[in-house]
N, C-alpha and C positions, 0 to 999 in steps of 0.2 A: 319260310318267313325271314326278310331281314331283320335282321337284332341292330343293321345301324341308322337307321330311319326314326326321327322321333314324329309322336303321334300326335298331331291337331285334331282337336274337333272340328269341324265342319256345322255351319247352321242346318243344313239339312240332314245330317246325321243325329244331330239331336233328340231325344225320347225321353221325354221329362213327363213325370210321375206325378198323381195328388196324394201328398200323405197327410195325415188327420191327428193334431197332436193334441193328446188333453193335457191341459194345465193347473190341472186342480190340484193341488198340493204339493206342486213343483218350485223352483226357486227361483226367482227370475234370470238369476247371470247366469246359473247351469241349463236354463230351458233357450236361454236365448243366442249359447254356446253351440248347443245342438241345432237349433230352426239356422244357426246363421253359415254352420259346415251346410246342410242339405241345401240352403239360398244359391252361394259359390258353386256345389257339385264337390267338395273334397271329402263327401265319403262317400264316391265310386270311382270307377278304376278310370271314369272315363275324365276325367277331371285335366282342364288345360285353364290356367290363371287368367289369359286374356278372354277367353271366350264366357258364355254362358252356358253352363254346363247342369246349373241346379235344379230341383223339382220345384211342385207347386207344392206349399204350404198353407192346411186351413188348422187353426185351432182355435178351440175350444173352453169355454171356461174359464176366459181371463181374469173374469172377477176374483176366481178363488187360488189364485197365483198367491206365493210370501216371501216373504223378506228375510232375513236371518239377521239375529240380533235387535238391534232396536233403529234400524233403518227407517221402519215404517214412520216415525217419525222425526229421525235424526236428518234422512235422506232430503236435501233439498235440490230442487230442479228450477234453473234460471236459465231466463232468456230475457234480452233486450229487443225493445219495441222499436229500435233504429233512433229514438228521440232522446236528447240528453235528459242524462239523469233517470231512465223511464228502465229502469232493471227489475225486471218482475223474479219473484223467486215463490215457488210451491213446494211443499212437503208432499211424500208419495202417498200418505192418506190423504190428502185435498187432492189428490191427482184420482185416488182409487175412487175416490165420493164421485167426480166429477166425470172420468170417463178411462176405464181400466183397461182400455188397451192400447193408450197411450202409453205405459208405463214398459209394454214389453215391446212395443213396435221402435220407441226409444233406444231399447237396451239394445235389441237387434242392430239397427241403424248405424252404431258406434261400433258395430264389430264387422261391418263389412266394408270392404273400399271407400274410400273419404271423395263426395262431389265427382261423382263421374257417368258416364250415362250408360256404364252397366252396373254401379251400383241402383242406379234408381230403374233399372231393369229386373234388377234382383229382387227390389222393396214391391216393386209392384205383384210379382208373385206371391205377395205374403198376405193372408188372410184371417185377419184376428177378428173373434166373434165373443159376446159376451151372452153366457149358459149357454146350451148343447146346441142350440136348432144353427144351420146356417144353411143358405141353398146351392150349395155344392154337392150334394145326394149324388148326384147323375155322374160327373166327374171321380167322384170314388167308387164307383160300380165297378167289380174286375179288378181291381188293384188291393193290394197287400196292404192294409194298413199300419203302418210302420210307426213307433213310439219313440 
């Protein structure tokens, strides 16, 4: 083997995995640390920055995801409507009330490459379900479920 060749992936060399994470009493910035290394591919060996390298993501549970400290209602989430003056701003319990997996699909989003079309390459493998059922069955048949 040479040792002075460095290694690309190749898109047909690719073998990306469904792993099945539960979030039930997990934290959100540590659960969305982990879902956003396996999004990239930076924890396997086969890992190259420009490519797409990472597995597919289904989790579970969002609802019962928390906060540390007193987030849950310190935490505010804003976005503008494009229209002046039009700055909406929610708390992560009016976010949890309303739709909870908005709150890790977010967190995710911010930790992986900023506007670009393998980050939203990466986002689209990501599958956040709220309680246990989701229909990925078939997809995790044969595979190691990984945590």
């Amino acid at each position: 083997m040479n040792m002075n060749t460095t290694f690309f992936l190749r898109k047909e060399d690719r073998r990306p995995c469904w792993r099945l994470i539960d979030a039930e009493g997990k934290v959100v910035g540590r659960l969305a640390t982990q879902i956003a290394k396996a999004l990239r591919g930076k924890d396997s060996a086969r890992y190259t920055p420009h490519a797409d390298a990472g597995d597919y993501i289904v989790v579970i549970n969002a609802e019962k995801i928390k906060f540390t400290g007193n987030k849950m209602t310190d935490k505010v989430y804003e976005h503008y409507t494009g229209f002046i003056g039009n700055k909406k701003s929610l708390t992560a319990k009016q976010i949890m009330q309303k739709d909870p997996t908005q709150i890790l699909y977010h967190a995710v989003k911010g930790m992986l490459p900023k506007e670009s079309a393998l980050s939203r390459d990466m986002l689209g493998k990501l599958r956040i379900y709220v309680g246990t059922e989701h229909p990925h069955e078939a997809q995790l048949i044969g595979f190691a479920v990984k945590e």
